[in-house]
N, CA, C and O of each residue as an XYZ file, in Angstrom:
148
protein
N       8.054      5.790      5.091
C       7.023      5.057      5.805
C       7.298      5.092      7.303
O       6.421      5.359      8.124
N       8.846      4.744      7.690
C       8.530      4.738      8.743
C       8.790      6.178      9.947
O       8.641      6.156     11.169
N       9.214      7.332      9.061
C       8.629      8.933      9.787
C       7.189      8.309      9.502
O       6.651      7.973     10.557
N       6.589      8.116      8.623
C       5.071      8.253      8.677
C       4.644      7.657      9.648
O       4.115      8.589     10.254
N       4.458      6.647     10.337
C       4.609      5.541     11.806
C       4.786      6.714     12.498
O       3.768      7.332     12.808
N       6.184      7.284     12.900
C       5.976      7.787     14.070
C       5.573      9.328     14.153
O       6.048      9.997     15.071
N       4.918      9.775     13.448
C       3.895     10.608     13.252
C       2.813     10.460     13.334
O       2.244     11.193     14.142
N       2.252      9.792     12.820
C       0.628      9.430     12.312
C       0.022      8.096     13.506
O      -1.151      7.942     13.844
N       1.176      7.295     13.946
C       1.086      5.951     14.183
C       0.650      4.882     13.264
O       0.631      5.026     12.042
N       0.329      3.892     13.832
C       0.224      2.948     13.000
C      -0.469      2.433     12.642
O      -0.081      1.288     12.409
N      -2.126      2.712     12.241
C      -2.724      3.341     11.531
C      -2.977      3.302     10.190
O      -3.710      2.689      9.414
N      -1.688      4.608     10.150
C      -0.853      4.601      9.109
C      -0.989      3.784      7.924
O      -1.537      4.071      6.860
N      -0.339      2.602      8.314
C       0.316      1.042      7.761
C      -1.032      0.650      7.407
O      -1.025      0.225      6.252
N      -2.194      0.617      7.930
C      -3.692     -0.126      7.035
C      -3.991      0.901      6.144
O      -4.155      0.434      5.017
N      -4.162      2.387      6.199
C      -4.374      3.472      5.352
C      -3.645      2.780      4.253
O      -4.460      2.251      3.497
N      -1.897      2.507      3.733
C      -1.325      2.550      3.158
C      -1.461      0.973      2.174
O      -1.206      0.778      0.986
N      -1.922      0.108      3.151
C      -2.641     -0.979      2.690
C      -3.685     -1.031      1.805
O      -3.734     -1.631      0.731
N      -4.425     -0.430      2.282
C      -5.843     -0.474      1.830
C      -5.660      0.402      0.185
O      -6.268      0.081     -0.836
N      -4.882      1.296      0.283
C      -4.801      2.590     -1.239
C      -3.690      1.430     -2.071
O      -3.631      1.442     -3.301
N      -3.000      0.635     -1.393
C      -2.148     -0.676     -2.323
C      -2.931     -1.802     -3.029
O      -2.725     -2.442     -4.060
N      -3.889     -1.809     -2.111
C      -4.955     -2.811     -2.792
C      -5.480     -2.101     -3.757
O      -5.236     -2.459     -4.910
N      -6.330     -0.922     -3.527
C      -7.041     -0.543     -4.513
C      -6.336     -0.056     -5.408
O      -7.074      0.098     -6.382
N      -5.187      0.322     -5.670
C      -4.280      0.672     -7.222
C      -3.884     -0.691     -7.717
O      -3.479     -0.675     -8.879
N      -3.896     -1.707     -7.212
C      -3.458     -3.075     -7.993
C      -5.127     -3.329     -8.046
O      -5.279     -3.664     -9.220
N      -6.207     -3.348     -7.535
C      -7.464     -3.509     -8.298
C      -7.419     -2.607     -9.475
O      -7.595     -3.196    -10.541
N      -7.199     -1.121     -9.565
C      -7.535     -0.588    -10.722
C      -6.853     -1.217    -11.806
O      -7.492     -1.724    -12.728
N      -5.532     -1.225    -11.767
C      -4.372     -1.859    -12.610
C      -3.960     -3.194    -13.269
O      -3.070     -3.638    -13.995
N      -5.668     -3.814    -12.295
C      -5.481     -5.486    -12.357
C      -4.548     -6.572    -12.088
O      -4.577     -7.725    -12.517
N      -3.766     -6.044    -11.351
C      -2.510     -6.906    -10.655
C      -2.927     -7.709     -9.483
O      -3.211     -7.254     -8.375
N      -2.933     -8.689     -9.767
C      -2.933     -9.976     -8.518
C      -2.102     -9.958     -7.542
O      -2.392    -10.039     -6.348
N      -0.756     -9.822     -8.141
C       0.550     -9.951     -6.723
C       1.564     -8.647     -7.250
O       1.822     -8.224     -8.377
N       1.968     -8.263     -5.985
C       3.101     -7.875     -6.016
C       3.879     -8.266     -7.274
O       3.563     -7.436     -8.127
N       4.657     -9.049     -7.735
C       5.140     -9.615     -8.981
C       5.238     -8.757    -10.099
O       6.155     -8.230    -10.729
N       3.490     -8.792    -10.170
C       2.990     -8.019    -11.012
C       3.457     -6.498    -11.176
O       3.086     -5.814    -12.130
N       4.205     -6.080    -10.281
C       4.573     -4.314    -10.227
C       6.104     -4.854    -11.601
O       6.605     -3.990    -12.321
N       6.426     -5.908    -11.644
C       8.037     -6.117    -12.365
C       7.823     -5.934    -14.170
O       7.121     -6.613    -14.920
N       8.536     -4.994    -14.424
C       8.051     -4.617    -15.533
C       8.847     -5.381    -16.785
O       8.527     -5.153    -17.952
């Protein structure tokens, strides 16, 4: 992540946000938590 920052800038970091949200929408996960298997 953070080569990706200083490459891309930061940016980056909402891109990487935004594709985190939407795989815990597909997956139906509310929190973080939820990744603990």
């Amino acid at each position: 992540v953070c080569t990706g920052v200083m490459m891309h800038g930061y940016g980056l970091v909402k891109q990487l946000c935004a594709e985190l949200k939407d795989f815990m929408r597909k997956h139906n996960f509310s929190s973080i938590d939820d990744f603990k298997g």
